[in-house]
Structure formats: C-alpha cells, structure tokens
LOTORNU-972327 format. One line per 4 residues: number of its first residue (from 1); their letters; for each residue z, x, y of N, C-alpha, C, CB. Coordinates in Angstrom, 2 decimals, padded with zeros to 5 digits. Glycine has a CB too. Layout:
BEGIN
NUM = a = Z:X:Y:Z:X:Y:Z:X:Y:Z:X:Y; ...
This chain:
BEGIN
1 = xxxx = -016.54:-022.01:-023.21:-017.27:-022.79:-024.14:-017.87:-023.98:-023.43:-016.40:-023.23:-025.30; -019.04:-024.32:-023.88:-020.00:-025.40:-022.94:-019.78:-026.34:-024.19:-021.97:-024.94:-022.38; -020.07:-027.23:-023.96:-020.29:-028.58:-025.04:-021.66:-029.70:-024.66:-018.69:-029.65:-024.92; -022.39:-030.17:-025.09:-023.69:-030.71:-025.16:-023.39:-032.00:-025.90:-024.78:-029.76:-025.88
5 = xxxx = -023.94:-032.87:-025.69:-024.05:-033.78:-026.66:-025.35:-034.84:-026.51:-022.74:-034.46:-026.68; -025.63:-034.65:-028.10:-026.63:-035.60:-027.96:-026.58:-036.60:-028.10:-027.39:-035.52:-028.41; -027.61:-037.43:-029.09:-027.47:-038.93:-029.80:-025.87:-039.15:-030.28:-028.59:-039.05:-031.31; -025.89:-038.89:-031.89:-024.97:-038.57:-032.37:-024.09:-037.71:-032.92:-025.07:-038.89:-032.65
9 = xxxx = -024.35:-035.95:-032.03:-023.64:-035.35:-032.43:-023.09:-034.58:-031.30:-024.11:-034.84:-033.41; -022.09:-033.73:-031.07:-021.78:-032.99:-030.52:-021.49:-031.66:-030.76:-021.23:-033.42:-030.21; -022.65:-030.63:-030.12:-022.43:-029.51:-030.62:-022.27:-028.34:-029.46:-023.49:-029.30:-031.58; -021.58:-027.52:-029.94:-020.40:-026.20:-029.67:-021.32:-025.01:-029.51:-019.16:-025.84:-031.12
13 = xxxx = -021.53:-024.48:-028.63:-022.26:-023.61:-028.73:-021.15:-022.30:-027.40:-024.05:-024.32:-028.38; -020.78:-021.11:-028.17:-020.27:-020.66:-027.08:-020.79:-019.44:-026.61:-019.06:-020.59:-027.21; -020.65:-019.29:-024.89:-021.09:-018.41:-024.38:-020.50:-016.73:-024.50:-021.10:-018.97:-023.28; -021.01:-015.34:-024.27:-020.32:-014.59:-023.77:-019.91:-014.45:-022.76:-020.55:-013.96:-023.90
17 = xxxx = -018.79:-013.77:-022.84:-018.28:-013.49:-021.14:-019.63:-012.52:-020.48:-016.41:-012.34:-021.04; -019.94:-012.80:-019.41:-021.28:-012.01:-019.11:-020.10:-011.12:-018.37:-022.86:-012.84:-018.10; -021.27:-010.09:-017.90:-020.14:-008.32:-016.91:-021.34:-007.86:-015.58:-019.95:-005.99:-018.60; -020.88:-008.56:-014.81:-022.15:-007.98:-013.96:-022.35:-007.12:-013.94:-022.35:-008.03:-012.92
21 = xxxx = -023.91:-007.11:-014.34:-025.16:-005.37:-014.72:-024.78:-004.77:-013.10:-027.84:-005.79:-014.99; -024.80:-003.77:-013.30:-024.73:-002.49:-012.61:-025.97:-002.50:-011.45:-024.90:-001.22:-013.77; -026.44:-003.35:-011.72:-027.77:-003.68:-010.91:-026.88:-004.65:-009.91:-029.28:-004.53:-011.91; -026.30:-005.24:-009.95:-025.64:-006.41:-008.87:-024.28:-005.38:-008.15:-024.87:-008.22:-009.97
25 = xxxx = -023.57:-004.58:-008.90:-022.90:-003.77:-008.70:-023.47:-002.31:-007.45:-022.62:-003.54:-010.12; -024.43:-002.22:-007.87:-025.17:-001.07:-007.09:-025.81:-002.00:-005.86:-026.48:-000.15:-008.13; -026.11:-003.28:-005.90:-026.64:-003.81:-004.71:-025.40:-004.18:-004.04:-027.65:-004.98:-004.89; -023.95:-004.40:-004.25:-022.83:-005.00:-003.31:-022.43:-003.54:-003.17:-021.57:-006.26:-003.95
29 = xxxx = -022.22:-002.26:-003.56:-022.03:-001.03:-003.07:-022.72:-000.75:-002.41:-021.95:-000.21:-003.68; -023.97:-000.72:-001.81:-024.92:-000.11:-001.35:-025.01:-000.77:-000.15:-026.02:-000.05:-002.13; -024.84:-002.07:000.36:-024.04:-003.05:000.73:-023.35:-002.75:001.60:-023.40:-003.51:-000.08; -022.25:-002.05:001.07:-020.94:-001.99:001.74:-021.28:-000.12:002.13:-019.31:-002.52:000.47
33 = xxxx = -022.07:000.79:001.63:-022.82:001.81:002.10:-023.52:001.97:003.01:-023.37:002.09:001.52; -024.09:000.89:003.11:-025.01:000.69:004.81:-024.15:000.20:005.72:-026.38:-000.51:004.91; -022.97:-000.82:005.45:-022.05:-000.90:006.28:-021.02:000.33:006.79:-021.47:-001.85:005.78; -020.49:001.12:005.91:-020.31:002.45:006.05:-020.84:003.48:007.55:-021.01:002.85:004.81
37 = xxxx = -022.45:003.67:006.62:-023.01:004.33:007.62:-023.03:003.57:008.83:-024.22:004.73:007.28; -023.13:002.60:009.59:-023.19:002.24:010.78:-021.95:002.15:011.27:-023.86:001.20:010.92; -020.95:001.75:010.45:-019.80:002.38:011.31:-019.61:003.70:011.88:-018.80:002.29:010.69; -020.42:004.54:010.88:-019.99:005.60:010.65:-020.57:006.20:012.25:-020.52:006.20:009.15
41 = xxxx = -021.66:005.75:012.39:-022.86:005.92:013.32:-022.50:005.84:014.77:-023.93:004.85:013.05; -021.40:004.33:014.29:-020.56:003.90:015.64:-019.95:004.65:016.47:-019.60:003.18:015.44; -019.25:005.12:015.62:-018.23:005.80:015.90:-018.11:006.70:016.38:-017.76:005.97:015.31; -019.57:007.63:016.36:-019.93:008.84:017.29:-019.99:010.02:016.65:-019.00:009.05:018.38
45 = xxxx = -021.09:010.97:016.78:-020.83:012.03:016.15:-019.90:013.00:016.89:-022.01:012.57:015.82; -019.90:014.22:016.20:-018.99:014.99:017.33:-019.33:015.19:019.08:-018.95:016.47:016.77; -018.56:015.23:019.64:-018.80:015.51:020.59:-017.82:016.77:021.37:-018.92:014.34:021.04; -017.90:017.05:022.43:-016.79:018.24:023.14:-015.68:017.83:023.06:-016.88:018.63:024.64
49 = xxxx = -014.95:018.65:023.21:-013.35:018.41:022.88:-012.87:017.27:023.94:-012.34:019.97:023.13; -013.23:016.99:025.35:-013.03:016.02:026.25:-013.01:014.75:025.60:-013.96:016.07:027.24; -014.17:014.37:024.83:-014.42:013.23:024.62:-014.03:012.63:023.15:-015.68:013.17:024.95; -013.79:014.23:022.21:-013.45:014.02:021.04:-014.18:014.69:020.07:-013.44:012.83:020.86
53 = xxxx = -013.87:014.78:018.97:-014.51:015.22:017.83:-014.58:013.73:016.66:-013.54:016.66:017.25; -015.69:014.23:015.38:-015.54:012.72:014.56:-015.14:013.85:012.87:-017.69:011.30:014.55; -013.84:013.25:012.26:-013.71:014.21:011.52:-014.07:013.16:010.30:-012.30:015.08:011.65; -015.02:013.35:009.24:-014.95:011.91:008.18:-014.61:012.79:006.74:-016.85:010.78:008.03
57 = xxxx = -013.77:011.77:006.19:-013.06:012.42:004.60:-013.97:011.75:003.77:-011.22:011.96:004.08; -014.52:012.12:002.67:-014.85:011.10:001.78:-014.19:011.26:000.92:-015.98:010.95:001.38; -013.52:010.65:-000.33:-012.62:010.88:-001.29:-013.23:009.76:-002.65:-010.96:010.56:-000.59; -013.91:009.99:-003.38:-014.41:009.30:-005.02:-013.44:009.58:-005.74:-015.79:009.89:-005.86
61 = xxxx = -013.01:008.45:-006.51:-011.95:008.64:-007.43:-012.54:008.34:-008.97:-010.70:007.66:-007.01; -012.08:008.01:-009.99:-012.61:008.31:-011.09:-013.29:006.67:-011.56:-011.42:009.09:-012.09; -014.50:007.25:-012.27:-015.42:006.15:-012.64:-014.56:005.20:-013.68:-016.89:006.77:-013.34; -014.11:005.37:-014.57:-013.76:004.58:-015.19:-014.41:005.19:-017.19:-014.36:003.17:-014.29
65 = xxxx = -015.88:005.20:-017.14:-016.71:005.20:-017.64:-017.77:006.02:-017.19:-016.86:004.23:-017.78; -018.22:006.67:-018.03:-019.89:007.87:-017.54:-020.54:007.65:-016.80:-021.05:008.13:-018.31; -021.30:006.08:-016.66:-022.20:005.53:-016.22:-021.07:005.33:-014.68:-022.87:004.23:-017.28; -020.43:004.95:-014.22:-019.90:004.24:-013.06:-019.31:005.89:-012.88:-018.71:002.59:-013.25
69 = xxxx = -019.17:006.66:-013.29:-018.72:007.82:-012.69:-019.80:008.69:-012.15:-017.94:008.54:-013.61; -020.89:008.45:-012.93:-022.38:008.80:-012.38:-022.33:008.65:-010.92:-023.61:007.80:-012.99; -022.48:007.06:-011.28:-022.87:006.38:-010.11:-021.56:006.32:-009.00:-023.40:004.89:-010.58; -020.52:006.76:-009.11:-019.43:006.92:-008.18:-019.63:007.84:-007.23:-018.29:007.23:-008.77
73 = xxxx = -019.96:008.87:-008.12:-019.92:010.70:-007.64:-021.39:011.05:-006.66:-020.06:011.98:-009.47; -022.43:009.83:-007.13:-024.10:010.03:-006.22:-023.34:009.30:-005.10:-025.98:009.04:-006.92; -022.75:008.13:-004.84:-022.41:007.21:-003.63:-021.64:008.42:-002.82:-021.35:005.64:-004.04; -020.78:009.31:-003.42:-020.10:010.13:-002.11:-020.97:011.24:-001.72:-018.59:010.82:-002.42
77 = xxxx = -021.78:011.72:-003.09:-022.95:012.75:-002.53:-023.99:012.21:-000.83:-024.25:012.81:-004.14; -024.09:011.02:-001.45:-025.49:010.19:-000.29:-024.47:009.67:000.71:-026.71:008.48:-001.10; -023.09:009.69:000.87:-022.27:009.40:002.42:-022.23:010.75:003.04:-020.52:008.77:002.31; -021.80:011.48:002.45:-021.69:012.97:002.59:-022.48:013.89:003.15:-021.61:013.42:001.63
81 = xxxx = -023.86:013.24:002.48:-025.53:013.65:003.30:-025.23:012.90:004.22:-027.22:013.25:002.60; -025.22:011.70:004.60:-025.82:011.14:005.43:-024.87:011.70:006.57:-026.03:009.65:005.17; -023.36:011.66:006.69:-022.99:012.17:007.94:-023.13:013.29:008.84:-022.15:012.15:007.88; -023.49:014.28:007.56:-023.99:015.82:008.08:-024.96:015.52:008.78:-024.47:016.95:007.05
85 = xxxx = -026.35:014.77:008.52:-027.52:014.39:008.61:-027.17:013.69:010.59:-027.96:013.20:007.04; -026.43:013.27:010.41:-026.17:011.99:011.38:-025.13:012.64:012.40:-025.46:010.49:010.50; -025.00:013.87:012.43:-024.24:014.78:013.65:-022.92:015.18:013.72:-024.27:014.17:014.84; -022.29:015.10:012.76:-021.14:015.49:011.91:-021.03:016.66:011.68:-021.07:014.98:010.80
89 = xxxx = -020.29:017.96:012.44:-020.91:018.88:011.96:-019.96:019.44:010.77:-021.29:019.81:013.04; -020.86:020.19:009.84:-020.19:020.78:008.78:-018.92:020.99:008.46:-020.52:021.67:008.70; -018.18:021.51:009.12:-016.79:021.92:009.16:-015.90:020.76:009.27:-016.55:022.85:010.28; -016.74:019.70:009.76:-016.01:018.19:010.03:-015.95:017.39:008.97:-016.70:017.30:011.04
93 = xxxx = -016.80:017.54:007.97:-017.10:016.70:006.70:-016.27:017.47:005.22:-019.02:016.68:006.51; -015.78:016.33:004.94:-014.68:016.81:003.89:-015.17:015.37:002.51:-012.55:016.68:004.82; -015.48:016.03:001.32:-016.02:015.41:000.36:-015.18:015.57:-000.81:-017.29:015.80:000.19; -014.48:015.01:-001.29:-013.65:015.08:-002.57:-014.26:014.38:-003.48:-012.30:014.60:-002.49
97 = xxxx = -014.13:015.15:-004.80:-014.50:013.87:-006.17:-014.15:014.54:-007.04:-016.09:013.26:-006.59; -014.03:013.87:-008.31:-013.00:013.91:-009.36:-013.49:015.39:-009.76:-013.06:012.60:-010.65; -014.21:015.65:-009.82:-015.26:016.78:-010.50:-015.55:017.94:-009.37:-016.90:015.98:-010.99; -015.49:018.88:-009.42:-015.86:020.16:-008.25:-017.20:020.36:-009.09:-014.57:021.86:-008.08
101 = xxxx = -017.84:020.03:-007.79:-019.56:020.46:-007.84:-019.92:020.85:-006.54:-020.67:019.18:-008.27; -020.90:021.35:-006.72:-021.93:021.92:-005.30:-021.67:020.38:-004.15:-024.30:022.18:-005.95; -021.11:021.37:-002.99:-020.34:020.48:-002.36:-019.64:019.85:-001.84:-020.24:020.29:-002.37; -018.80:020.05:-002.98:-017.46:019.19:-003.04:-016.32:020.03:-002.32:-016.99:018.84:-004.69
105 = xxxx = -015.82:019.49:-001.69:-014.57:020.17:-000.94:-013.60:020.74:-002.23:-013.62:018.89:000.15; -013.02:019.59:-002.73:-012.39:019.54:-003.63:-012.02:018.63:-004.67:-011.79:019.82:-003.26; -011.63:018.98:-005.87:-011.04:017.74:-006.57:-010.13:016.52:-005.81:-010.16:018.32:-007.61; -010.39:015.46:-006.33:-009.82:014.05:-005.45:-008.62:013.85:-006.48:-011.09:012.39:-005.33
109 = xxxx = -008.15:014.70:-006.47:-006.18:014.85:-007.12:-005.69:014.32:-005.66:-005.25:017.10:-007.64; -004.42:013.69:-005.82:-003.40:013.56:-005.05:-002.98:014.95:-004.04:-002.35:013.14:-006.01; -002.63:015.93:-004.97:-002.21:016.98:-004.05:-003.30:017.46:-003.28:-001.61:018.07:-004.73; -004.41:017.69:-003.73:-005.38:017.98:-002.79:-005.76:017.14:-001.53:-006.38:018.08:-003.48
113 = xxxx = -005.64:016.03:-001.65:-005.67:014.54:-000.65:-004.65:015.21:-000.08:-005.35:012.73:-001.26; -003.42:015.25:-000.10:-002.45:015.44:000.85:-002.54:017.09:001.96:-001.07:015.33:-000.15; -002.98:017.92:000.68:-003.29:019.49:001.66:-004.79:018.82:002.47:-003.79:021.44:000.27; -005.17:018.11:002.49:-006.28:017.92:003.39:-005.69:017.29:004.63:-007.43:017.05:002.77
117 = xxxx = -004.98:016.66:004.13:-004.89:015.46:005.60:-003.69:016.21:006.02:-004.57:013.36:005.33; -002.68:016.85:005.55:-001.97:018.24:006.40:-003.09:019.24:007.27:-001.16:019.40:005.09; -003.58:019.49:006.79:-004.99:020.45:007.19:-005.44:019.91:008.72:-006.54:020.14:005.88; -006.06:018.30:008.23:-006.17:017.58:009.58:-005.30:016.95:010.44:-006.84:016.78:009.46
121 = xxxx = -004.21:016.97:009.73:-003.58:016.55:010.91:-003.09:017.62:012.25:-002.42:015.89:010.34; -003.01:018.91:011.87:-002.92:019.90:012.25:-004.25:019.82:013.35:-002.81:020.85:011.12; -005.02:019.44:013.26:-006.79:020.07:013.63:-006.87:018.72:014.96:-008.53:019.80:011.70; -006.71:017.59:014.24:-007.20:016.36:014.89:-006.64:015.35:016.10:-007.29:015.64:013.92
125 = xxxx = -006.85:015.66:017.35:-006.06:015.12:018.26:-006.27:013.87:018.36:-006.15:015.64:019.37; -005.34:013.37:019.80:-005.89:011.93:019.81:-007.31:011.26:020.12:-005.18:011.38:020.63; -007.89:012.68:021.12:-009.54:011.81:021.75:-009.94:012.13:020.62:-010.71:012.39:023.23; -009.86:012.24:019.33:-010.92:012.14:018.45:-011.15:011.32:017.22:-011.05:013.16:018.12
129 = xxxx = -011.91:011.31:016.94:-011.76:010.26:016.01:-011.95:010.48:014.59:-012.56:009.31:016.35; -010.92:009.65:013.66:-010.64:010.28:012.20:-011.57:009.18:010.99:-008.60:010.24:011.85; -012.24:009.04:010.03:-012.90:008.67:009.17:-012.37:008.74:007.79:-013.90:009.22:009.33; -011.81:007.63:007.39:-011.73:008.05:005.86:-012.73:006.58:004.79:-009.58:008.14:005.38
133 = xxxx = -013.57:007.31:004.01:-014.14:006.21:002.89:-013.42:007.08:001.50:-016.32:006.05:002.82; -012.71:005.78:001.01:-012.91:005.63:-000.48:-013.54:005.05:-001.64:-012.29:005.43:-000.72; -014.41:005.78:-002.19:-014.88:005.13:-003.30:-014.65:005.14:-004.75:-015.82:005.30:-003.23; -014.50:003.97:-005.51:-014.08:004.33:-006.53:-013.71:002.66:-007.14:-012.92:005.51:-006.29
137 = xxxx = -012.28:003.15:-007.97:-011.99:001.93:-008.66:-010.42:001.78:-007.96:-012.11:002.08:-010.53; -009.92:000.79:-007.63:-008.72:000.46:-007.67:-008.10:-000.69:-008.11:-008.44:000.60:-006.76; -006.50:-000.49:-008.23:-005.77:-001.31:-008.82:-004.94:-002.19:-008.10:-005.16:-000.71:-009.56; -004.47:-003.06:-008.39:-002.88:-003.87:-007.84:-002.19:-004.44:-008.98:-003.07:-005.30:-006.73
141 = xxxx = -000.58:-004.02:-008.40:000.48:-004.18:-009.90:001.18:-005.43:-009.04:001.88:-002.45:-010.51; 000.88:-006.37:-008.11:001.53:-007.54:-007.74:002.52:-006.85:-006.74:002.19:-008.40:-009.01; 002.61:-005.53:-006.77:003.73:-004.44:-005.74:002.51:-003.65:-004.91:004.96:-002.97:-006.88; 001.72:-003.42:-005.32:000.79:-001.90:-004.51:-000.35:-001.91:-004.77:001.11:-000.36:-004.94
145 = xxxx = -000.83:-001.55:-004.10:-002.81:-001.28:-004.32:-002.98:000.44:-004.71:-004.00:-001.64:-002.30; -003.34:000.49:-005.48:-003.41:001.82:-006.40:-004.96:002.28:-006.11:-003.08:001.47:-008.26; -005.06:003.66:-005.66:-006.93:004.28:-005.80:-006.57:004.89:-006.89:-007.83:005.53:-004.51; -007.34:004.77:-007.90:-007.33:005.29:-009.14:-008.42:006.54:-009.32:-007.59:004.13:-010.10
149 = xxxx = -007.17:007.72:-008.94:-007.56:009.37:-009.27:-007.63:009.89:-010.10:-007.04:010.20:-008.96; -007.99:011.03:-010.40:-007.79:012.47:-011.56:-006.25:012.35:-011.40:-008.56:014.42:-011.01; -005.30:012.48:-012.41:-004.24:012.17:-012.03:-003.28:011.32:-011.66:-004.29:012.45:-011.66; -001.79:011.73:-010.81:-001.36:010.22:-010.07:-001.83:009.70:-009.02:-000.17:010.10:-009.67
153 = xxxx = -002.26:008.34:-009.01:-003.43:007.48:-008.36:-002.27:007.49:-006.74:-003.91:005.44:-009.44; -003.54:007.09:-005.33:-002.69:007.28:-004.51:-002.48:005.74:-004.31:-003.08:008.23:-003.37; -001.27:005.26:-003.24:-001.03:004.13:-003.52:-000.75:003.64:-002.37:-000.21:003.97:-004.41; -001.18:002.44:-001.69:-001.09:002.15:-000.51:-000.12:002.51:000.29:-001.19:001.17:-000.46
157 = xxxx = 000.98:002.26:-000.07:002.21:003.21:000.78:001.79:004.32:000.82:003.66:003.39:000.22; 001.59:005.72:000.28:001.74:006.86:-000.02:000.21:007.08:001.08:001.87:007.21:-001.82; -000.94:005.90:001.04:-002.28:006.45:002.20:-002.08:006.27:003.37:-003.64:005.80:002.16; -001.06:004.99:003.45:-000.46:004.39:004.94:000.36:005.86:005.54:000.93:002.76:004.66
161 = xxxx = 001.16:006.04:004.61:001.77:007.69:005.56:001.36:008.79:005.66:002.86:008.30:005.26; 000.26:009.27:004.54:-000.74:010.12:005.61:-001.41:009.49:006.52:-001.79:010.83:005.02; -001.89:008.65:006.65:-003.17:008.31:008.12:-001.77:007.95:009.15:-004.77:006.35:007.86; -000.50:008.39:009.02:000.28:007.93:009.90:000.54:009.63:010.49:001.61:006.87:009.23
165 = xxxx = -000.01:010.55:010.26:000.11:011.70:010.05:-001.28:012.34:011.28:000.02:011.92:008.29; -002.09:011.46:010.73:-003.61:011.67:012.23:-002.85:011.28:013.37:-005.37:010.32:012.23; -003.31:012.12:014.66:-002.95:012.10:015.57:-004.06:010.85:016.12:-002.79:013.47:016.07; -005.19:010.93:015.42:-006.60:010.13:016.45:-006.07:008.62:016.66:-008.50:010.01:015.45
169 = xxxx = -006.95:008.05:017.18:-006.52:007.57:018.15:-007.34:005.94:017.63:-006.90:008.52:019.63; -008.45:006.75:017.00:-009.46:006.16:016.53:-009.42:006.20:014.95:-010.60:006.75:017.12; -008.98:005.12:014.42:-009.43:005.49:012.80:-009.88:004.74:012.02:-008.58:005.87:012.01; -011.14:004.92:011.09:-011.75:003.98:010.51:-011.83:004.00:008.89:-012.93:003.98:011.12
173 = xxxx = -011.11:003.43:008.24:-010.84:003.07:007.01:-011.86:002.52:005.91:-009.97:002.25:007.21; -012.94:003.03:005.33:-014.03:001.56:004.53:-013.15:002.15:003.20:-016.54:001.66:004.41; -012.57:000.87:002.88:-012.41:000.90:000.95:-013.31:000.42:000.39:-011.28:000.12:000.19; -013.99:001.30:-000.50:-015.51:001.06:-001.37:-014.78:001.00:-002.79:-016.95:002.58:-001.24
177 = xxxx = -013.90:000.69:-003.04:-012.65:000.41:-004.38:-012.45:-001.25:-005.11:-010.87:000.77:-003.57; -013.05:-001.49:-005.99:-012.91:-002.77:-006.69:-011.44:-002.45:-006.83:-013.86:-003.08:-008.13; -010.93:-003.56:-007.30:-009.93:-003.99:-007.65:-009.88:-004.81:-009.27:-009.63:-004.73:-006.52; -009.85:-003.74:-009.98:-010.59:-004.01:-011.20:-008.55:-003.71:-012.51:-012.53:-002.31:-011.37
C-alpha cells in the first residue's frame, strides 16, 4: 500500500501485487539459454575417443501451468536443436520432458532420469565430457532443492549421486529452474 498526501487529506490507494509478464521471464531464460549454448559450445563437440566425447542430457520438468509448460517444453526443444546443430552427435543428445513427443528421449519421471544416467554412466569415460541442463521449476523446503517432475521431484541429494555416478572428468551443470 502507497500513501499520498495532499493539502488536507490523506489518501489510500492500493496497489496489486504485479507477476512478472512472461515477457521479462522469456528474456532472463533466454538469457541464461545463450549462456547455455556457449558453454555448451565450450565445451567441445564430440570428438575421438582420445580426446573425448561431449554427452549433453536435457531434462524439462513440469510447467506449472499451460502457458509456462508451453514455454518450458519449446526451451528444451531449441537446446536440443541447437546441440545436434552444433556437433553433438545424435546418439549423444538425450532430451527428456514431461510429455513424450517427437523427440523426446523420454518422459522426465525420476525413474527414467536414473535409467539414463545408469545408461551413461556405463558409456561415459573420464576424457569425456558430461552435460546436464535443467529446465523447469524448482523448489526449496529450508532442507533441499527440489526439480519439480511428472511425479517424485528429483532432489539435490538424489542429482548429486547420480552425477557422482559419471565417470567424466568434465561436467557442466546449467540449472534453468526458478525457485518458485
């Protein structure tokens, strides 16, 4: 509530809580998307087994709402392009989201997260280098940072011991996850 006052009166006028438009939201994602890709870029595409391979996960977890699930599920579509695009080869790129569509590796359930990164850990030595982006929504209960999935959400302990599970050597983490 703001308060004004004039001559002799004082008057009350109160505001709404404003929600930043999706327009400020899509410019600090997009943001942190171009930061993404240049890591991503950094980091090297594949190369021979000597020098390494680049394996990148993408994993979208659930919008919340239609509109932010829209817009959740295009952000892993357009990382997903872009690494294939950017020398990643096929077999290396792993795309999860809440929804199985043209694409999609698989649903971004917990159990599926875990048969993946069993999958890679199996695959992925040390000269190479491992990639994981999450996008989505996440939580904290004052105990844990929660990615909020289809399902039970994964939870910072529970991501810390799979990526403890990559052999690489190299690993690059972007959380694209409010903390909402």
């Amino acid at each position: 509530m703001s308060k004004t006052k004039s001559k002799n009166t004082t008057k009350t006028r109160e505001r709404k809580p404003t929600r930043p438009g999706l327009s400020l939201v899509t410019w600090h994602l997009s943001l942190l998307l171009v930061v993404a890709f240049f890591c991503a870029s950094r980091a090297g595409a594949a190369q021979p087994d000597e020098q390494g391979s680049t394996y990148s996960v993408v994993i979208c977890g659930i919008g919340g709402d239609a509109e932010y699930e829209k817009v959740i599920q295009g952000w892993g579509q357009d990382l997903n392009s872009a690494l294939r695009k950017n020398g990643v080869p096929d077999d290396h790129v792993f795309w999860l989201a809440a929804k199985k569509a043209a694409g999609v590796y698989a649903e971004s359930r917990s159990d599926q997260i875990v048969q993946l990164i069993d999958k890679l850990a199996a695959r992925v030595g040390p000269q190479d280098v491992f990639q994981l982006f999450l996008i989505g929504h996440g939580s904290f209960d004052d105990y844990d940072y929660r990615f909020n999935l289809p399902g039970p959400d994964l939870t910072a302990t529970r991501l810390s011991e799979l990526l403890g599970r990559i052999r690489a050597e190299r690993q690059l983490v972007v959380n694209m996850t409010s903390s909402s």
